[in-house]
C-alpha distance (Angstrom), angle and dihedral (degrees) to the residues before:
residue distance angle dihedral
X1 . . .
X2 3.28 . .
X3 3.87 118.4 .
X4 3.90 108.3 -125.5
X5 3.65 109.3 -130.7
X6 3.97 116.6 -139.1
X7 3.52 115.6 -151.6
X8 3.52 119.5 -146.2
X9 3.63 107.1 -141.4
X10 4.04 110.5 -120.7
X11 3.61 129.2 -130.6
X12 3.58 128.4 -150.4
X13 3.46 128.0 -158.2
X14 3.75 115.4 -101.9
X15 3.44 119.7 -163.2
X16 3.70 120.7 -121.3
X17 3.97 116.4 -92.0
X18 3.57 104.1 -112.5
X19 3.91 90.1 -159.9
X20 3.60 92.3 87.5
X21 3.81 141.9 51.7
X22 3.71 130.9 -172.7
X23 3.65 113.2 -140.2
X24 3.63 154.3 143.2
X25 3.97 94.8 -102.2
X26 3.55 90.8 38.3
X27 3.60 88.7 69.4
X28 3.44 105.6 31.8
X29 3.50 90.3 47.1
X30 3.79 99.5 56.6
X31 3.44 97.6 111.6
X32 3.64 95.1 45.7
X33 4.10 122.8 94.1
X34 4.13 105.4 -95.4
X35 3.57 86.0 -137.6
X36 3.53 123.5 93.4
X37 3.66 114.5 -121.5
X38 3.88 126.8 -140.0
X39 3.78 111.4 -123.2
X40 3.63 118.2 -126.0
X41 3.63 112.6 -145.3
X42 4.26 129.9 -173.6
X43 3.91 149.9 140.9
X44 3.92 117.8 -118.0
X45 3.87 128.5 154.3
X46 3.69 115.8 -87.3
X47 3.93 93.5 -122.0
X48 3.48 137.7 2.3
X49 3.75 112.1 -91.8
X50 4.07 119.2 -136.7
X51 4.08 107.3 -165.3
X52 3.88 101.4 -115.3
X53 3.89 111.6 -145.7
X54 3.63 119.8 -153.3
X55 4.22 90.0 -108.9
X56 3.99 86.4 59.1
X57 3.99 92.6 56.9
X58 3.82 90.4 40.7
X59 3.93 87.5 49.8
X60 4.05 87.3 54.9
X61 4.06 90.0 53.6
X62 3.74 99.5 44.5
X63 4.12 86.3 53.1
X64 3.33 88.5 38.7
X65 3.85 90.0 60.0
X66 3.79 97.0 32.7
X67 4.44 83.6 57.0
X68 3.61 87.3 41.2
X69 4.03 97.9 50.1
X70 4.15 86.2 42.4
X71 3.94 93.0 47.7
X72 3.06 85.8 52.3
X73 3.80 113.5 40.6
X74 4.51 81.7 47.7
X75 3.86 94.9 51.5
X76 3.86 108.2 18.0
X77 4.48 84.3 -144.3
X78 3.14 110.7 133.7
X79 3.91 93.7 -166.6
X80 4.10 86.3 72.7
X81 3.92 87.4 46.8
X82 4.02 89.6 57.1
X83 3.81 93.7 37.3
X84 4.00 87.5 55.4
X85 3.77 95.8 43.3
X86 3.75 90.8 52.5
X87 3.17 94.2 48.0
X88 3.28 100.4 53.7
X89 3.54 97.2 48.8
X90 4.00 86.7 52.3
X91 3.78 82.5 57.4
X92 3.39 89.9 55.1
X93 3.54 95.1 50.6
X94 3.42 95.2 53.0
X95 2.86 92.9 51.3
X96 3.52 107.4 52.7
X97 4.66 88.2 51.5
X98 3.74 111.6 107.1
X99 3.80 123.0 -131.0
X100 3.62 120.1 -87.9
X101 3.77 121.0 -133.2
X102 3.96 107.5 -120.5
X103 3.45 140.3 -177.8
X104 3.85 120.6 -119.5
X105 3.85 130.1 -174.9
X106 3.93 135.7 164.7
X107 3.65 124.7 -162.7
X108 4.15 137.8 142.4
X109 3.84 87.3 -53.0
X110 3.15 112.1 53.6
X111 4.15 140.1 -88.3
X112 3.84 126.4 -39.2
X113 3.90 116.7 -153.7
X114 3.89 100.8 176.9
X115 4.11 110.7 -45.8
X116 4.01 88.5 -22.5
X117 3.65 120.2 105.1
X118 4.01 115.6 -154.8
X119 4.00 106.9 -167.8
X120 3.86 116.9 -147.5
X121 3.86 91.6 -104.8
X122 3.85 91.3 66.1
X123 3.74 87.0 68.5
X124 4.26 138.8 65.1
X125 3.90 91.1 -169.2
X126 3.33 157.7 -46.1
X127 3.97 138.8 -105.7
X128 3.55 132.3 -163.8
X129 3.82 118.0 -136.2
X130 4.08 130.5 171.9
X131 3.30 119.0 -141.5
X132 4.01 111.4 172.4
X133 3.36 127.0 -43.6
X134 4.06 83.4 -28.6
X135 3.68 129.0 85.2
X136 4.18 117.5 -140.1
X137 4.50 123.7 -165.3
X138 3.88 97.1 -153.0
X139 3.89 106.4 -150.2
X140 3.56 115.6 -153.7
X141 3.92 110.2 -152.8
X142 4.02 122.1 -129.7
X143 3.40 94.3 -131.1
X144 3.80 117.1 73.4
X145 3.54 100.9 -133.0
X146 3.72 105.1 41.8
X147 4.24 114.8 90.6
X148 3.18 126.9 -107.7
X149 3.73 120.6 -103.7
X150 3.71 132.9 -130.9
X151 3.79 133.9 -153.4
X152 3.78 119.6 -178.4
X153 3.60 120.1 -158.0
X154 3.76 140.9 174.8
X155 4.04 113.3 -93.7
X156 4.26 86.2 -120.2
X157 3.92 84.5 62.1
X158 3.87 100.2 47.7
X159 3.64 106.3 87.6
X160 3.77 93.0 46.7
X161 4.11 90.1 49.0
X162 3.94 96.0 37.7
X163 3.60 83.5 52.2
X164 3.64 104.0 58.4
X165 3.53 92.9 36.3
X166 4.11 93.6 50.6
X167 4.42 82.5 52.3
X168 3.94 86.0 68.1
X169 3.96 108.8 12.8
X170 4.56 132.0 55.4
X171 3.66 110.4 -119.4
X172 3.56 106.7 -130.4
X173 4.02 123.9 -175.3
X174 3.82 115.7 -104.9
X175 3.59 120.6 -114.5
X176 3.98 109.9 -162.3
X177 4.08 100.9 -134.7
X178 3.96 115.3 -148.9
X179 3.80 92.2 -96.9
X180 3.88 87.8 56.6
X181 3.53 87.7 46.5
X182 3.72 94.7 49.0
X183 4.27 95.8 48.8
X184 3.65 86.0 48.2
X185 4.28 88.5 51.5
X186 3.59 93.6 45.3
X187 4.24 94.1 39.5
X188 3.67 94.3 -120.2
């Protein structure tokens, strides 16, 4: 008889593919662009500022007083009259601050506003309003009770900015709320 011979199957070596690595940030960045994105950076005021004359703040007290002396005559609580007075003189305050100047910037990581650093995930999407001569990305916030933020920016920036924001964020259409509406009526 003959003897069967087995053959053992041989390996060779391969050498490793070098088209691949196996990483942290490979995985956690799977859902990011493999591209590297430019950063956009800029300065821009931190609102728009509406000049204030001294008949606009002494509209805000005589409603103020008219709301309190009606709150007041309808519920006789004086805790609603307080609430409304200080409120209205916070109003007033705020009104009266200037715009700071602030540094913006958008790259792979997410958007700077001054020394803070919003990632991507903080935000659902982003809207483009015009407002003036200036240009504003509205950023509507994933979580429902957080604000929304806004970045103005001058028109010969936008493309760059909407951009890199549209790589990580859905542009939705903005939809001026009555409390936007109002701010803009009364040039807050």
């Amino acid at each position: 008889m003959q003897e069967e011979q087995t053959q053992q199957p041989t390996v060779s070596p391969t050498p490793p593919d070098t088209n691949w690595a196996y990483n942290d940030e490979s995985i956690e960045g799977l859902d990011q662009p493999t591209q590297k994105i430019s950063s956009v950076n800029w300065t821009a005021s931190e609102f728009i500022e509406y000049e204030k004359t001294n008949s606009w703040f002494l509209a805000l007290a005589v409603g103020a007083v008219a709301l309190v002396l009606i709150s007041f005559l309808l519920t006789r609580d004086i805790v609603t009259v307080v609430v409304i007075a200080v409120t209205a003189i916070l109003f007033g305050v705020l009104a009266a601050r200037k715009p700071r100047t602030m540094q913006y910037g958008v790259d792979d990581h997410g958007i700077s506003i001054g020394r803070n650093l919003h990632p991507y995930h903080e935000f659902k999407s982003f809207s483009v309003t015009e407002e003036g001569a200036l240009h504003s990305v509205i950023l509507l916030p994933a979580k429902r009770f957080l604000p929304t933020i806004t970045i103005y920016f001058e028109p010969k920036d936008e493309e760059k900015i909407l951009d890199t924001i549209s790589t990580f964020l859905p542009f939705q259409e903005h939809q001026p709320n009555i409390i936007d509406r109002l701010m803009e009526r009364i040039r807050f």
